[in-house]
Short mmCIF file of the C-alpha atoms (twelve columns), coordinates in Angstrom:
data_MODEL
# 
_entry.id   MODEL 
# 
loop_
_atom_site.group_PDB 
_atom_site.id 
_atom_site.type_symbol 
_atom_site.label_atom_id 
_atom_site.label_alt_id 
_atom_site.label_comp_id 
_atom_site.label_asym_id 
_atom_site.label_seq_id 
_atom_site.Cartn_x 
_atom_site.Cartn_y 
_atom_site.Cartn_z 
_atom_site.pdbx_PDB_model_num 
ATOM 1   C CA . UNK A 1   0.708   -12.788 10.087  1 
ATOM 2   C CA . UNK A 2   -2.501  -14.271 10.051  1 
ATOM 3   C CA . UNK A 3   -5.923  -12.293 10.346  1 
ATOM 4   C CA . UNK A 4   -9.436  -13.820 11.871  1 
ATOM 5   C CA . UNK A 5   -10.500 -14.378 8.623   1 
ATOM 6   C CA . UNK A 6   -8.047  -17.040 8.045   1 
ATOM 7   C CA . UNK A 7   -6.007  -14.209 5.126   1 
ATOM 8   C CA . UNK A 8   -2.072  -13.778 5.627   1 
ATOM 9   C CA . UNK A 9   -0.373  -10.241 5.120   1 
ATOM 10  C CA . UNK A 10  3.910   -10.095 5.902   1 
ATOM 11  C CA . UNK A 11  6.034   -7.863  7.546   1 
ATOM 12  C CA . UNK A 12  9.396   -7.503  6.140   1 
ATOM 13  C CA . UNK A 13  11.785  -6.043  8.617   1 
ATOM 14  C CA . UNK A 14  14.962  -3.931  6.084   1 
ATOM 15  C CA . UNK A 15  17.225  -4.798  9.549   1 
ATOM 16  C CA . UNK A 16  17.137  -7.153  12.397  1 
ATOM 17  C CA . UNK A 17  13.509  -6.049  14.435  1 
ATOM 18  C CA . UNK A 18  15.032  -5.173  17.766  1 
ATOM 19  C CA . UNK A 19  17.171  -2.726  15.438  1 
ATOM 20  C CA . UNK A 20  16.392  1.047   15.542  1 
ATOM 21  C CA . UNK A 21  14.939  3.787   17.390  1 
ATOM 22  C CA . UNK A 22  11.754  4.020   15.059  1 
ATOM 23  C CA . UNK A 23  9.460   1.463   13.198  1 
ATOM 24  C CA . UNK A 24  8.702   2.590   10.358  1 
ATOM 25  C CA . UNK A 25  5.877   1.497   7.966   1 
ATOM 26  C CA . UNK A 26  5.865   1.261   4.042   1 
ATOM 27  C CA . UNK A 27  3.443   -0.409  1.518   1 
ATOM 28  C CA . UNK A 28  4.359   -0.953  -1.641  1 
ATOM 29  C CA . UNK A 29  2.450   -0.534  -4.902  1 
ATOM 30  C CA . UNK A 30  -0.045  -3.239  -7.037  1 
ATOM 31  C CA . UNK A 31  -0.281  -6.975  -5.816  1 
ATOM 32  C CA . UNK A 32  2.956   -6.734  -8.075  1 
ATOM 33  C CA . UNK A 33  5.195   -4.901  -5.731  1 
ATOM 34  C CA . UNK A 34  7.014   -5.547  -2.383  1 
ATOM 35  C CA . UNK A 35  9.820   -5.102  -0.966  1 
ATOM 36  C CA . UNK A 36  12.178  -5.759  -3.650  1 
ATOM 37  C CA . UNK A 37  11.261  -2.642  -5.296  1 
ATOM 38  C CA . UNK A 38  14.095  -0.296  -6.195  1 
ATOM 39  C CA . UNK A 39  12.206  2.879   -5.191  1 
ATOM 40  C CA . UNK A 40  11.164  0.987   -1.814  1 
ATOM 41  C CA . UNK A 41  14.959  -0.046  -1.358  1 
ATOM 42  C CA . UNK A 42  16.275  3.243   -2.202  1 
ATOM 43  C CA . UNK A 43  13.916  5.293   0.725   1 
ATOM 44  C CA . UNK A 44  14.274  2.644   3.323   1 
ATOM 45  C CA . UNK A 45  18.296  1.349   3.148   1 
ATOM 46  C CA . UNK A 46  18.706  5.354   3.800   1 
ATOM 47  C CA . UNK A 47  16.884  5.322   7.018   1 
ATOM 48  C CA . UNK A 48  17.693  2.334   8.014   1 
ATOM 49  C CA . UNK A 49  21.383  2.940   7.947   1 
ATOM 50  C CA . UNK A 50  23.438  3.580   10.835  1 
ATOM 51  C CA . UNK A 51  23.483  7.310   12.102  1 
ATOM 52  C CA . UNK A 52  27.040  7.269   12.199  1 
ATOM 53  C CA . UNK A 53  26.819  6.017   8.342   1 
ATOM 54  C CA . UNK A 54  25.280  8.732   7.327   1 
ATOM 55  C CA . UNK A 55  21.107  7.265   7.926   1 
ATOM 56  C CA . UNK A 56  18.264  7.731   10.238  1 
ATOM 57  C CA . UNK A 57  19.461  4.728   12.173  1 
ATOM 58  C CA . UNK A 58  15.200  3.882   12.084  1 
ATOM 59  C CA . UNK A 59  13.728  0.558   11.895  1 
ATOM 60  C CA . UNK A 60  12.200  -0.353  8.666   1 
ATOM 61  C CA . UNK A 61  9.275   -2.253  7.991   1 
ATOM 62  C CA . UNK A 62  8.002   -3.205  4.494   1 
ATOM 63  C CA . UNK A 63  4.202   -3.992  5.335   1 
ATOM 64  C CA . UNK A 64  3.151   -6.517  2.266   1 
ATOM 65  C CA . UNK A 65  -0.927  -6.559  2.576   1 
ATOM 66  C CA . UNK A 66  -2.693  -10.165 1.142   1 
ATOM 67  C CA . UNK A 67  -1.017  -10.989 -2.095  1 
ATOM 68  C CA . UNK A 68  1.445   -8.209  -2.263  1 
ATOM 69  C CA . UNK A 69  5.105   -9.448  -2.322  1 
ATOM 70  C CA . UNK A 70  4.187   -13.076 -2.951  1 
ATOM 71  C CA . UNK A 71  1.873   -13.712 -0.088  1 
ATOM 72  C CA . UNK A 72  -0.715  -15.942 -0.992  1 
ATOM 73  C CA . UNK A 73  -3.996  -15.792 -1.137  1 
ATOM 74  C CA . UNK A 74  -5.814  -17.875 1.234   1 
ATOM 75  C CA . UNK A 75  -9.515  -16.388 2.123   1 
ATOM 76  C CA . UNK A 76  -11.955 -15.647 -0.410  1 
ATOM 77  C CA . UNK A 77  -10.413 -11.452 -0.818  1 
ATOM 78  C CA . UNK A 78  -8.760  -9.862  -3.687  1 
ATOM 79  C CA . UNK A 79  -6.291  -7.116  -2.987  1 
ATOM 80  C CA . UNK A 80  -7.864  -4.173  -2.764  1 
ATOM 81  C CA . UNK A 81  -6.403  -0.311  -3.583  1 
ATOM 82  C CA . UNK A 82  -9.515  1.409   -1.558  1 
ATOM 83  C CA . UNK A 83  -9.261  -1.621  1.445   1 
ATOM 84  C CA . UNK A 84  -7.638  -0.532  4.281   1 
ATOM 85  C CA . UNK A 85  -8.259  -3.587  7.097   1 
ATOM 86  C CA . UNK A 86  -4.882  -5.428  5.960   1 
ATOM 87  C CA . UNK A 87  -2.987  -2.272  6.868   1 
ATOM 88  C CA . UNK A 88  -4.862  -1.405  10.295  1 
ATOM 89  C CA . UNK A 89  -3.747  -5.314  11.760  1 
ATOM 90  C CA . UNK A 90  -0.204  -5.034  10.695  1 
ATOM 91  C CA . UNK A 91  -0.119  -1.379  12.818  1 
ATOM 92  C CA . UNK A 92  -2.272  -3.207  15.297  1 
ATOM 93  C CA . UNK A 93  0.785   -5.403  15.327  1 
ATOM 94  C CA . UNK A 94  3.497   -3.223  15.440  1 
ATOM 95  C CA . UNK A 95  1.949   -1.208  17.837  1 
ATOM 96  C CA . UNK A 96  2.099   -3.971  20.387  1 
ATOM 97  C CA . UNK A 97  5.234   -4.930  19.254  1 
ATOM 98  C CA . UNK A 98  6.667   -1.763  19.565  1 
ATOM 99  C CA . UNK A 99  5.122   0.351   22.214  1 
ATOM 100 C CA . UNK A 100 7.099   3.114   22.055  1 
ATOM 101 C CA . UNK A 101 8.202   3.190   18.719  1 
ATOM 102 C CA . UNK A 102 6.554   6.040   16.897  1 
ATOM 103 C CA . UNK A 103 4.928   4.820   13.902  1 
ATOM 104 C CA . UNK A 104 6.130   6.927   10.457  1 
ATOM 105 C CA . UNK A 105 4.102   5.890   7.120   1 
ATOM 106 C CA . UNK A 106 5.523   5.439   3.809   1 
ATOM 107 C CA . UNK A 107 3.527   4.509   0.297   1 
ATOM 108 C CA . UNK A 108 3.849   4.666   -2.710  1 
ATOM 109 C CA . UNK A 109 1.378   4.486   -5.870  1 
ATOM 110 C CA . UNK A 110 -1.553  2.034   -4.827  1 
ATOM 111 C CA . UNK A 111 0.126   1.649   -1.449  1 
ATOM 112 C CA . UNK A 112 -0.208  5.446   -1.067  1 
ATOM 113 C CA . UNK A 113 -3.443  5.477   -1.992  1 
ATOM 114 C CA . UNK A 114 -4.579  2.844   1.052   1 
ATOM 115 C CA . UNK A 115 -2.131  5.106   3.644   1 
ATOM 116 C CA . UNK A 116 -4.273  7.949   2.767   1 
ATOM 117 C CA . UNK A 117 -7.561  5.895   3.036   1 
ATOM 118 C CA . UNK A 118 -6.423  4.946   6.454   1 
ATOM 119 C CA . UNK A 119 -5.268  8.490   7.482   1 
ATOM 120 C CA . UNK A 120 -8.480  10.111  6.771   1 
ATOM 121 C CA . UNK A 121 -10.391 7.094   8.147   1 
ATOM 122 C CA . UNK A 122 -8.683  6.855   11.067  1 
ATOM 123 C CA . UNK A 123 -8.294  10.740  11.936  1 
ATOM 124 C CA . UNK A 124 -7.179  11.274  15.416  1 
ATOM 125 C CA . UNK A 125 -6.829  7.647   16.400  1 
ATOM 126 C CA . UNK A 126 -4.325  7.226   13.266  1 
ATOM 127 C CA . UNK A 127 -1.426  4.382   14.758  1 
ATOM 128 C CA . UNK A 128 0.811   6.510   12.026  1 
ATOM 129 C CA . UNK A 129 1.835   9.468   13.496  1 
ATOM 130 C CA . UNK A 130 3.276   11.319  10.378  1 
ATOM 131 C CA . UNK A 131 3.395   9.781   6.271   1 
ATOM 132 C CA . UNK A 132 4.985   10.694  3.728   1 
ATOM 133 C CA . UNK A 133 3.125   9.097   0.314   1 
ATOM 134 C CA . UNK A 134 4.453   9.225   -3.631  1 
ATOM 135 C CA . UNK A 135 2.949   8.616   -6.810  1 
ATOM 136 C CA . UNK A 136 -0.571  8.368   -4.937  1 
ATOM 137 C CA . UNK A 137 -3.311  8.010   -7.809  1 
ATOM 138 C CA . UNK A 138 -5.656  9.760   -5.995  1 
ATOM 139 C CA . UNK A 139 -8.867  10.009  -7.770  1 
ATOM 140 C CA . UNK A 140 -8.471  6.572   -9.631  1 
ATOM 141 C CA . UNK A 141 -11.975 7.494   -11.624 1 
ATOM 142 C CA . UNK A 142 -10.797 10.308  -13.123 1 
ATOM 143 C CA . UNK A 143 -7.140  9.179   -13.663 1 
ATOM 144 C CA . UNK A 144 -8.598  6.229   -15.193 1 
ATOM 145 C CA . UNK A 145 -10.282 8.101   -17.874 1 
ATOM 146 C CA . UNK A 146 -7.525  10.241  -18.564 1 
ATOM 147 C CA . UNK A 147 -4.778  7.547   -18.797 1 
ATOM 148 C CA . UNK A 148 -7.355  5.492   -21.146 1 
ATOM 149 C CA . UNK A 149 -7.167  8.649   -23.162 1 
ATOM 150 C CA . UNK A 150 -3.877  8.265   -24.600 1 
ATOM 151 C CA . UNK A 151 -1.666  6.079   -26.703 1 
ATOM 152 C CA . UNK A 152 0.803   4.723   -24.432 1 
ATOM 153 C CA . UNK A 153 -2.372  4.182   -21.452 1 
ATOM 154 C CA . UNK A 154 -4.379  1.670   -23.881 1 
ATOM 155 C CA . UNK A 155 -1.609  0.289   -25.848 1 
ATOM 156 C CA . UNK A 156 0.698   -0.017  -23.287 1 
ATOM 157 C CA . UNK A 157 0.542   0.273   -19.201 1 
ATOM 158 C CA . UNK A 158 -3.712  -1.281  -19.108 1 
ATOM 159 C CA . UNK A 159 -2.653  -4.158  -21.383 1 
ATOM 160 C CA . UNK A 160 0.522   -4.951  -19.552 1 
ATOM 161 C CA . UNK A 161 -0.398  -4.708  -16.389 1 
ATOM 162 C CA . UNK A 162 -3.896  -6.604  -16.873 1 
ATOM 163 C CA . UNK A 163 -1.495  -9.253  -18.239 1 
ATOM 164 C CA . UNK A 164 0.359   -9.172  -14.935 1 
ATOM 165 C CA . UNK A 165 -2.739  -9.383  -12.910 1 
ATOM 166 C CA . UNK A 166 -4.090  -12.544 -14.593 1 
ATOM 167 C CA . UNK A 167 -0.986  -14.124 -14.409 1 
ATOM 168 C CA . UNK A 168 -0.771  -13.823 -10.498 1 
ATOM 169 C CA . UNK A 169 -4.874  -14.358 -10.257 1 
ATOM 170 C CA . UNK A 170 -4.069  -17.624 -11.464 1 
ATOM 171 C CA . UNK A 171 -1.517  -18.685 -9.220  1 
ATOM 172 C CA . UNK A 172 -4.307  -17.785 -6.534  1 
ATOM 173 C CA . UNK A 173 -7.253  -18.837 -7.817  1 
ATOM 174 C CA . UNK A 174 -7.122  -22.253 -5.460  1 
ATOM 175 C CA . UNK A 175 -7.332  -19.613 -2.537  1 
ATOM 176 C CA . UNK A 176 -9.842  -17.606 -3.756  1 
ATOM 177 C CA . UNK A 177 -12.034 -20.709 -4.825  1 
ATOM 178 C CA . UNK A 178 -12.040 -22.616 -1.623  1 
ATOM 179 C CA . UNK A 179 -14.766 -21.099 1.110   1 
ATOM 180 C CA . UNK A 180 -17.942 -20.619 1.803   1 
ATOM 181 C CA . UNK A 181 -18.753 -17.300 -0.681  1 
ATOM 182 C CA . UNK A 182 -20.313 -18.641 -4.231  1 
ATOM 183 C CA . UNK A 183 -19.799 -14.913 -5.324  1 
ATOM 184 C CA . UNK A 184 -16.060 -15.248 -5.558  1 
ATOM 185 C CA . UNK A 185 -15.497 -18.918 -6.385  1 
ATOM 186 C CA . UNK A 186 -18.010 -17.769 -9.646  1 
ATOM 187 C CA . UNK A 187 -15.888 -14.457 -10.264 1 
ATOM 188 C CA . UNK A 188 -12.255 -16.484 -10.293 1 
ATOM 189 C CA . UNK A 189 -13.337 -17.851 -13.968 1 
ATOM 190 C CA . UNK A 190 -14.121 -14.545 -15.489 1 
ATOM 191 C CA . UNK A 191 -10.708 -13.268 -16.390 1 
ATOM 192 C CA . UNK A 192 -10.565 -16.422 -18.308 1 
ATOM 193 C CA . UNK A 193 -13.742 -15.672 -20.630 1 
ATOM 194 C CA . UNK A 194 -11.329 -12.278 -22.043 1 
ATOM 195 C CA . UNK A 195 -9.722  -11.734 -24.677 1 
ATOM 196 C CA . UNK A 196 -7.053  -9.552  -24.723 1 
ATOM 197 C CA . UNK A 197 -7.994  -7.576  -21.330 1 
ATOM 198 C CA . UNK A 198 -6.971  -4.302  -20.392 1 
ATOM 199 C CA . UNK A 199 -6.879  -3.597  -16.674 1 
ATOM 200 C CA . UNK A 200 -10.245 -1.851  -16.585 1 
ATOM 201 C CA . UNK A 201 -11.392 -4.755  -17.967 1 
ATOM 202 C CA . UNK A 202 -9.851  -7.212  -15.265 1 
ATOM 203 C CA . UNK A 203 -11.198 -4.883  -12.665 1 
ATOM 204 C CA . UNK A 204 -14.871 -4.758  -14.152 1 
ATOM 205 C CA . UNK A 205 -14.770 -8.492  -13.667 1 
ATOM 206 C CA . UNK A 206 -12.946 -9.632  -10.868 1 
ATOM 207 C CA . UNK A 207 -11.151 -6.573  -8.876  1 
ATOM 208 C CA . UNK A 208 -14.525 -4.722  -8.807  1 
ATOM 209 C CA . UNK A 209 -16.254 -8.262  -7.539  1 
ATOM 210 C CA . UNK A 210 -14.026 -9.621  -5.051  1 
ATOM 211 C CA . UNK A 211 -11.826 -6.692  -3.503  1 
ATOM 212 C CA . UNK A 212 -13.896 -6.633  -0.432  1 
ATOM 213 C CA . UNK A 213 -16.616 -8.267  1.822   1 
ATOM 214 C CA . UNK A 214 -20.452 -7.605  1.391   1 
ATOM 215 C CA . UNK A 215 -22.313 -6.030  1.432   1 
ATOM 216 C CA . UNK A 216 -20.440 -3.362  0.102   1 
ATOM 217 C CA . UNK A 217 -19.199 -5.706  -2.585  1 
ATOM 218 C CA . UNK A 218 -19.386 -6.528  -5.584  1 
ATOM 219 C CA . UNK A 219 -19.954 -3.346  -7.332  1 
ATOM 220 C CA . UNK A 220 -22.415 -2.837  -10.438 1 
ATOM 221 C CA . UNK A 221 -20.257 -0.143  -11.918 1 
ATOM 222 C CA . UNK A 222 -16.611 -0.263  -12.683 1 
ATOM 223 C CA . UNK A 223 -16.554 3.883   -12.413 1 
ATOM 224 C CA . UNK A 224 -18.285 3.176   -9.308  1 
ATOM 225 C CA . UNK A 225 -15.598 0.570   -7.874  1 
ATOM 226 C CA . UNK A 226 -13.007 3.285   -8.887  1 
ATOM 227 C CA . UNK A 227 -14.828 6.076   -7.065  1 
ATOM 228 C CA . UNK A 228 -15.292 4.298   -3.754  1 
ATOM 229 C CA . UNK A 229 -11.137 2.691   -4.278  1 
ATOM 230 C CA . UNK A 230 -10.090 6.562   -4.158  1 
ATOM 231 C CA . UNK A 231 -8.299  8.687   -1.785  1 
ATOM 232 C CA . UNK A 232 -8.805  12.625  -2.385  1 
ATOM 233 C CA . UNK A 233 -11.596 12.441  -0.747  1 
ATOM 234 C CA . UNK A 234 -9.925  11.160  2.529   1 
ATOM 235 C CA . UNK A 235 -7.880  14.142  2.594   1 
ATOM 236 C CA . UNK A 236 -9.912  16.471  4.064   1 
ATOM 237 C CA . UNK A 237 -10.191 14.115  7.294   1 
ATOM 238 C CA . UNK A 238 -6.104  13.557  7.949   1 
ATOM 239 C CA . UNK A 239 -4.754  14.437  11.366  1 
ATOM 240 C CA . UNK A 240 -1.408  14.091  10.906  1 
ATOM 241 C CA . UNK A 241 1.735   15.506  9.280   1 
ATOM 242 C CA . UNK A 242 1.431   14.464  5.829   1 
ATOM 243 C CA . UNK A 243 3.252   15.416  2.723   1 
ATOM 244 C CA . UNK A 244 2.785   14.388  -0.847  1 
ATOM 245 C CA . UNK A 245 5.042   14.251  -3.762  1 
ATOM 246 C CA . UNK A 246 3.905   13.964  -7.421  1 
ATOM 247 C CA . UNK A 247 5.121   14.832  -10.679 1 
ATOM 248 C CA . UNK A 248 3.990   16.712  -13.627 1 
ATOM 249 C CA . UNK A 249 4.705   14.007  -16.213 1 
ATOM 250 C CA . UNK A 250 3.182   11.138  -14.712 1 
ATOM 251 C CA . UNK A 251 1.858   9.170   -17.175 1 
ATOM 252 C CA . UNK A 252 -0.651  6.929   -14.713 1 
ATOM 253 C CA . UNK A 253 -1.664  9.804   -12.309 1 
ATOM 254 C CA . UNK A 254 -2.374  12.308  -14.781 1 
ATOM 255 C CA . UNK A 255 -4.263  14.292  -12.198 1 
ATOM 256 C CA . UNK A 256 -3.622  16.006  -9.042  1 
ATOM 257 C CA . UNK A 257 -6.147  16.930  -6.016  1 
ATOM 258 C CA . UNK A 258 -5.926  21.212  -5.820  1 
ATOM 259 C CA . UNK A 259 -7.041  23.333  -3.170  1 
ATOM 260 C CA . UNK A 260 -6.693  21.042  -0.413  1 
ATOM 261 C CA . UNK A 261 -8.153  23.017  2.979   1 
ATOM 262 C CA . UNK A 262 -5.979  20.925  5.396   1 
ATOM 263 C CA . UNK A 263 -3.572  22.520  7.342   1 
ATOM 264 C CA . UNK A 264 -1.741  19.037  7.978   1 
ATOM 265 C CA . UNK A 265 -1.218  18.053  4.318   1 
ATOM 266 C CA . UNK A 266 2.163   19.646  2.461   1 
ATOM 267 C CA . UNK A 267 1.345   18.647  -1.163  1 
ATOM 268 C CA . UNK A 268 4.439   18.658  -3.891  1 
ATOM 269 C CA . UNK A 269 4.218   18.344  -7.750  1 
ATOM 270 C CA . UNK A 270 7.808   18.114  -9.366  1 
ATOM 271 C CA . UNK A 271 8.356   19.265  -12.910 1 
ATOM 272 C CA . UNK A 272 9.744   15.688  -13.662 1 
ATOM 273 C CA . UNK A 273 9.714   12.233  -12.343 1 
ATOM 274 C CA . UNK A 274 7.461   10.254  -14.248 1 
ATOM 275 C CA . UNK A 275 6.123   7.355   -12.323 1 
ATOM 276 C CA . UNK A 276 8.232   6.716   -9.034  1 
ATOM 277 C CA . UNK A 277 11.045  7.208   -10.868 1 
ATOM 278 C CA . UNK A 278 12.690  10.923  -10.108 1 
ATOM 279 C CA . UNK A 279 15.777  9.712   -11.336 1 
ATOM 280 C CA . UNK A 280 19.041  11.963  -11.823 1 
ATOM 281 C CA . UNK A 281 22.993  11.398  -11.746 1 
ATOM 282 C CA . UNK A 282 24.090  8.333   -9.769  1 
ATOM 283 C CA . UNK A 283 27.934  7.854   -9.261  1 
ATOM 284 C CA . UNK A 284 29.973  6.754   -11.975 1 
ATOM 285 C CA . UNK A 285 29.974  7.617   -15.519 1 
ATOM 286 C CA . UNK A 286 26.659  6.178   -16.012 1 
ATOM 287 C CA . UNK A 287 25.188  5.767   -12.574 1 
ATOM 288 C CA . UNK A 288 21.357  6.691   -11.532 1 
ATOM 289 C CA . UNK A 289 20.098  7.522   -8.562  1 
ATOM 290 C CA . UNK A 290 16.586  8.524   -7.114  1 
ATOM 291 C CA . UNK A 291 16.665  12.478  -6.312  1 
ATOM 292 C CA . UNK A 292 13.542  11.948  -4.428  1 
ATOM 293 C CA . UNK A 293 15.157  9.933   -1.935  1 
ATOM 294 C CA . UNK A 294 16.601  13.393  -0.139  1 
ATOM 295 C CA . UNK A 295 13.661  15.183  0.550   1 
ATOM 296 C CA . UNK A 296 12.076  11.612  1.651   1 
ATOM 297 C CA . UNK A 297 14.411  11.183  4.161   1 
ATOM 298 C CA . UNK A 298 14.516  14.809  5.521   1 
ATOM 299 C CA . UNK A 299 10.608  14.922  6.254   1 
ATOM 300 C CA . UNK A 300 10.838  11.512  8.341   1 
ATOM 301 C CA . UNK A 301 13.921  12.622  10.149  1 
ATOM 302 C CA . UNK A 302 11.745  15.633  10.895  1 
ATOM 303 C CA . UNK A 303 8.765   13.971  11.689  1 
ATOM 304 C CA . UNK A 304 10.707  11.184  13.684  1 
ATOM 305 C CA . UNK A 305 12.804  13.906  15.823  1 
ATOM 306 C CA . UNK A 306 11.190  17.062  16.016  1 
ATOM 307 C CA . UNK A 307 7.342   16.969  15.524  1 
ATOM 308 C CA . UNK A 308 5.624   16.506  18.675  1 
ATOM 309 C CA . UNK A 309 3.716   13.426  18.095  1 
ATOM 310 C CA . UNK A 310 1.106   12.330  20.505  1 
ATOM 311 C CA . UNK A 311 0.787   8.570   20.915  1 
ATOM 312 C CA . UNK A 312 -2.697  7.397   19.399  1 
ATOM 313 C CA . UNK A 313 -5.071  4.753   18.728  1 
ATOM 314 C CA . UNK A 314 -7.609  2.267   20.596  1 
ATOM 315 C CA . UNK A 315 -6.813  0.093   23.135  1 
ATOM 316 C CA . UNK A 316 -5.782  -3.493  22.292  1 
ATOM 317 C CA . UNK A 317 -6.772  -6.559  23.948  1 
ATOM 318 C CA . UNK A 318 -5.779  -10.027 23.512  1 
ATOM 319 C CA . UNK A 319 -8.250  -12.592 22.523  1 
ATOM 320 C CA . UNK A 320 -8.991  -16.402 23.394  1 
ATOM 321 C CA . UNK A 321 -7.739  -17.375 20.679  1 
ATOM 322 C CA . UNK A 322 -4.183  -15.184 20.486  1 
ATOM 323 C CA . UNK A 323 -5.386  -12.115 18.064  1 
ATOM 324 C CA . UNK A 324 -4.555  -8.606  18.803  1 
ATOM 325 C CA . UNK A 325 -8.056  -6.810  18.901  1 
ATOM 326 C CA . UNK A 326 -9.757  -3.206  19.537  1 
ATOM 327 C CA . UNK A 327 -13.218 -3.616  21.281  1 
ATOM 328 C CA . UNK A 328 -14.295 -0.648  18.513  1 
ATOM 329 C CA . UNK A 329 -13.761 -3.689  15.818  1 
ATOM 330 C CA . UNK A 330 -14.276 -6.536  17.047  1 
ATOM 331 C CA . UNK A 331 -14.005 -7.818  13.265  1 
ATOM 332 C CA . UNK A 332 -10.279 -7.359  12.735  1 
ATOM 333 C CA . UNK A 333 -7.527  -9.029  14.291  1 
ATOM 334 C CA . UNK A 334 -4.278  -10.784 13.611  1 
ATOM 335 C CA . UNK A 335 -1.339  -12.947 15.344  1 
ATOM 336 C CA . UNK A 336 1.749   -14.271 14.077  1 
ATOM 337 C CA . UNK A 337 0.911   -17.147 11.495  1 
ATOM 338 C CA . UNK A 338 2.425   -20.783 13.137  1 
ATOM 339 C CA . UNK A 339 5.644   -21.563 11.574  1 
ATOM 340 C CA . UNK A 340 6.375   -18.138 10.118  1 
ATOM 341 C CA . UNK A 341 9.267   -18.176 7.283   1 
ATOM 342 C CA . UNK A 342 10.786  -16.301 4.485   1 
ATOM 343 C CA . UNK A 343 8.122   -15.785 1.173   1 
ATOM 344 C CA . UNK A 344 10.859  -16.051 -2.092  1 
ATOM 345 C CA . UNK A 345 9.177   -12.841 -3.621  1 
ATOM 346 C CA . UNK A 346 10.961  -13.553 -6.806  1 
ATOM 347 C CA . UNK A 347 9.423   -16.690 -7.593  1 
ATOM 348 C CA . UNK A 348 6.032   -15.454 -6.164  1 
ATOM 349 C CA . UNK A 349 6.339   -12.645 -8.764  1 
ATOM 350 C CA . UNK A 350 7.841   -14.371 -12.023 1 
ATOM 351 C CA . UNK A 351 5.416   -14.100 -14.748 1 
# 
């Protein structure tokens, strides 16, 4: 799908799309992720499955926002964790496309963190009618300076996955570089002038710069940037059935939200789990399998077939030029890109 400003997100459909009594929304984590995930797979083949196989029998939809799961960059915006526009056209889109389809949310990590943005932005005229979010980093200012804190944050996860981020920066940079905005075409070669980045350091320089339009971008402080990017503070605002799941030993989201006065949010913290992981005994003698997946699947089937969820969100309109709209923002819209096709997410992602 294409938006108005000329930027591309995807929709991966888990099934054929006339399949299923539900579409069903997920967005992974990072510009890294997508929908080749293992903890994206494990949620979504469940209820996507057949009812008589043991599944929800719901339609699932892996929502890929600009440069997540190898969709290229092509307007002068970097992926954002705090941005929410990407999401709000592809529910803008699958609203139209499916009518009367109740839309259930999914996230997970940075993908959790933008469902939440949009929940509490959104309120009563959320498209997502119930969410379910893991691993959501919540205050990413605080959970910055705690994971910078410790061995395995500065020596391991920032360098690693500021390598990451340069790595696919690069393979965008033509995007990014081509238009009209002199404050991103300038901010493409600063990664380059590091040496030896972390990923606060990436951020200070380009994530921080570029992750959204003026004039509330670029950001003077990085602390700032991470303030603004986070999502406790949408909490109060959500109107929906929402439940959380975190763990204890998280190493990245080291710290939790408490006391939240919202009588639509159910928030869980597991003794274990680590990061998306929740693993336990698979089948076989040696065989894994996510835990988490159960109590996932239970809370949509219960959102999906027993909460009485009122159908919300603006009117849409069709435009001149073929973009779904809503008169209340008249600066968002998207259609189906010309030509269409299937993004090799492997390739997109090899480092």
């Amino acid at each position: 799908m294409a938006d108005n400003k000329v930027g591309y997100i995807s929709a991966y459909w888990m099934a054929a799309p006339s399949q299923g009594r539900h579409a069903q929304r997920c967005h992974p984590n990072r510009p890294l992720g997508g929908c080749f995930e293992s903890y994206v797979r494990s949620v979504l083949s469940a209820a996507n499955a057949p009812v008589e196989d043991g599944g929800l029998g719901y339609r699932g939809v892996v929502v890929n926002a600009r440069g997540c799961g190898g969709v290229p960059i092509t307007s002068q915006q970097w992926y954002s964790g705090g941005c929410t526009e990407d999401l709000q056209q592809a529910l803008m889109y699958l609203a139209r496309r499916y009518p009367d389809a109740p839309l259930l949310g999914l996230g997970f990590s940075s993908g959790a963190n933008v469902l939440v943005r949009y929940l509490g932005e959104a309120q009563d005229q959320s498209r997502i009618r119930a969410a379910c979010v893991l691993g959501c980093p919540w205050n990413i200012s605080d959970n910055y300076i705690s994971v910078k804190s410790t061995i395995l944050g500065r020596l391991c996860y920032m360098p690693v996955t500021s390598k990451s981020m340069m790595a696919f920066q690069k393979r965008n940079a033509e995007g990014l570089s081509t238009g009209p905005d002199t404050r991103v075409s300038k901010a493409v070669n600063n990664p380059l002038a590091l040496k030896n980045p972390r990923l606060d350091d990436f951020d200070r320089v380009f994530s921080s710069q570029t992750g959204g339009p003026p004039p509330l971008f670029p950001f003077d402080d990085l602390l700032e940037y991470y303030k603004w990017a986070s999502s406790h503070t949408a909490l109060p605002t959500v109107k929906v059935p929402l439940l959380t799941i975190n763990a204890a030993d998280d190493p990245i989201v080291r710290k939790v939200p408490a006391h939240v006065d919202n009588p639509h949010v159910v928030m869980v913290i597991t003794a274990g789990g680590g990061h998306l992981g929740w693993f336990g005994k698979g089948p076989g003698l040696f065989g894994t399998s996510r835990w988490v997946t159960k109590p996932v699947i239970e809370w949509l089937k219960l959102a999906g077939e027993h909460f009485v969820l009122e159908k919300r969100g603006a009117a849409m309109y069709i435009d001149t030029a073929g973009f779904i709209r809503v008169h209340e923002k008249d600066d968002l819209g998207c259609k189906v890109a010309p030509g269409g096709g299937v993004i090799d997410e492997n390739a997109q992602n090899a480092l």
